[in-house]
C-alpha positions in Angstrom: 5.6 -17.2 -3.7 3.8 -14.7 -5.8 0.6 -15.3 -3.4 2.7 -14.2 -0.5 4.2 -11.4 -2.2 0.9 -9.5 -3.4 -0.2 -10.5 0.5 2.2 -8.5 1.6 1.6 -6.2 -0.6 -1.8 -5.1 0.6 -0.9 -5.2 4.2 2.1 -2.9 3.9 -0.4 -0.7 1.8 -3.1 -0.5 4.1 -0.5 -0.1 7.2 1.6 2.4 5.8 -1.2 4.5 4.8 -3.5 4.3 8.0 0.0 5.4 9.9 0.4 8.8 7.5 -3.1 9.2 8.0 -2.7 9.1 11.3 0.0 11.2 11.9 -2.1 13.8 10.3 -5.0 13.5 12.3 -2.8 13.9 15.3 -0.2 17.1 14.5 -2.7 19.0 12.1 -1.8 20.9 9.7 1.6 21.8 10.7 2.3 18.4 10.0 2.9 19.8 6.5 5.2 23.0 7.1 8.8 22.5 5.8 10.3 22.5 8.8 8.3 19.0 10.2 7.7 17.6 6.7 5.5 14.5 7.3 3.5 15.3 4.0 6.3 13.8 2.0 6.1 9.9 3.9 2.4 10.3 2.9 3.0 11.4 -0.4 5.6 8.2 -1.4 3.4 6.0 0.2 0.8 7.1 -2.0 2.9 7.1 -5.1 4.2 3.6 -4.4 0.3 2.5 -4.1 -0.7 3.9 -7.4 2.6 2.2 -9.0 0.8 -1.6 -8.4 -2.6 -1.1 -7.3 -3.6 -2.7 -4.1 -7.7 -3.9 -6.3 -5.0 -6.5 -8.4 -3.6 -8.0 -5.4 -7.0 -8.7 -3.8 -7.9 -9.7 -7.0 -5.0 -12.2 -7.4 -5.7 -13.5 -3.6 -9.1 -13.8 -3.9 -8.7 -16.2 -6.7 -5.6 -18.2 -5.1 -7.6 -18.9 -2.0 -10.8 -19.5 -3.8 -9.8 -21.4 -6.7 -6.0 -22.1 -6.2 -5.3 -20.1 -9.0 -1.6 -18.7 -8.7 -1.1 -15.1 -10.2 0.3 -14.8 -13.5 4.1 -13.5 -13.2 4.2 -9.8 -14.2 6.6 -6.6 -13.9 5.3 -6.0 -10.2 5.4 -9.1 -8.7 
């Protein structure tokens, strides 16, 4: 379960912050005035990546698929 969790960790990561990036490249800069206020989706997205970094996770996989090594149980997973 853990594997699958930290799996779907990265890909919500790498999704959700492709999309934000996205959104930018397509409105600009007044993507970030108040009144439209995409900035802050990119900005939680962000945050939430920092919280659990995305390096563990591959980490984690990597060693499940190449060793069947199950991550260790921790605060974020």
């Amino acid at each position: 379960m853990a594997e699958w969790v930290a799996s779907v960790k990265v890909v919500t990561t790498d999704v959700g912050l492709r999309v934000t990036s996205g959104v930018f490249e397509v409105t600009g800069a007044r993507a970030t005035s108040l009144k439209v206020g995409l900035d802050r989706f990119w900005r939680d997205i962000r945050t939430h990546t920092l919280h659990d970094p995305v390096a563990y996770k591959n980490r984690e996989l990597g060693r499940f698929v190449l060793h069947r090594e199950y991550p260790a149980p921790t605060w974020y997973t």
